[in-house]
N, C-alpha and C positions, 0 to 999 in steps of 0.2 A: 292373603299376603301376595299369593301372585298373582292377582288382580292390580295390584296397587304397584307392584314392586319387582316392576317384570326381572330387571337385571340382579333382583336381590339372588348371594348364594346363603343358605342354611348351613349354617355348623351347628355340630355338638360341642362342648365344651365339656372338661374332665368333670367339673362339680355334678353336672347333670347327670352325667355316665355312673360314679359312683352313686348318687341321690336313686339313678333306677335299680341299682343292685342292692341299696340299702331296703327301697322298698319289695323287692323280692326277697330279701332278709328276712322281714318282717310276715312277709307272707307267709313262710315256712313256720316262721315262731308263733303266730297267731293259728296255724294248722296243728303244728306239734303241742300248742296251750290244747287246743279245744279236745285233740285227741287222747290227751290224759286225761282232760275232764269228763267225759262222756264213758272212758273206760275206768271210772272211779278212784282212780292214782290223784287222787285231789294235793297230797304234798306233795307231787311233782310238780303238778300243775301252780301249786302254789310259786315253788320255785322258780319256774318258767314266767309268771305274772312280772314279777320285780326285773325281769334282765332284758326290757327292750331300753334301754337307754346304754345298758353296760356292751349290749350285742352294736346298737350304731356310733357310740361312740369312737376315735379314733384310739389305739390303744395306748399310745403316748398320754392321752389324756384322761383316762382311768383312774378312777379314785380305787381305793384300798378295798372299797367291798364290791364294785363292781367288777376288778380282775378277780376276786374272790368268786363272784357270782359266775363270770363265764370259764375260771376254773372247775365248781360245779357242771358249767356247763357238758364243757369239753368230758369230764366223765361218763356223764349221765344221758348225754344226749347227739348224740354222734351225727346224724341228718341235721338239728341244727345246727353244731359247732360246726360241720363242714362248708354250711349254707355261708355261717361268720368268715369263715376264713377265706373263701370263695370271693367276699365280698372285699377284707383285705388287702388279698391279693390285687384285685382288681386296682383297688387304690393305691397300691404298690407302681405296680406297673404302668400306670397313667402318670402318677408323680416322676417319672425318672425320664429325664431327657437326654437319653443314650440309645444306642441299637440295643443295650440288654432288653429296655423296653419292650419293644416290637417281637422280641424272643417269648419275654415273659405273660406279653399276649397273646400272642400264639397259641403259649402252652396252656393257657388260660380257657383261651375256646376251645382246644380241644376237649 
């Protein structure tokens, strides 16, 4: 591209920003699946299997068994619920076009 495009500048864009924290989400959840499975907790794991759609989902749009599943979650599984909420947040903070913004990313990378 900068071959072609000398004066092009590169943005990020929020969709993409949340999209890499989703798949960092996922990362987690695909480590904490294999790590119950390997440690024989196969109905944790089972649980963990069914909640990658309820964990990227937005929570506004949550059907009934998938806040049920990341309710599960949130008890059961504390590194990935914080991984979810991390991820949230982030899309929190990117949606809001205010200085709270810029605080709440801040607080975010810390």
């Amino acid at each position: 591209m900068r071959e072609r495009c000398l004066n092009a500048t590169l943005c990020i864009d929020a969709f993409h920003v949340v999209q890499w924290a989703t798949d960092a989400l996922d990362e987690v959840r695909r480590d904490v699946w294999n790590s119950a499975r390997r440690s024989g907790m196969t109905e944790h794991a089972l649980e963990l299997k069914g909640a990658r759609f309820a964990l990227w989902k937005n929570p506004e749009d949550l059907t009934r068994r998938q806040r049920g599943k990341l309710a599960t979650i949130a008890k059961t599984n504390s590194p990935l619920y914080r991984a979810y909420l991390m991820k949230e947040q982030l899309r929190l903070a990117i949606r809001r076009k205010d200085v709270l913004s810029l605080t709440m990313l801040d607080e975010w990378l810390a």
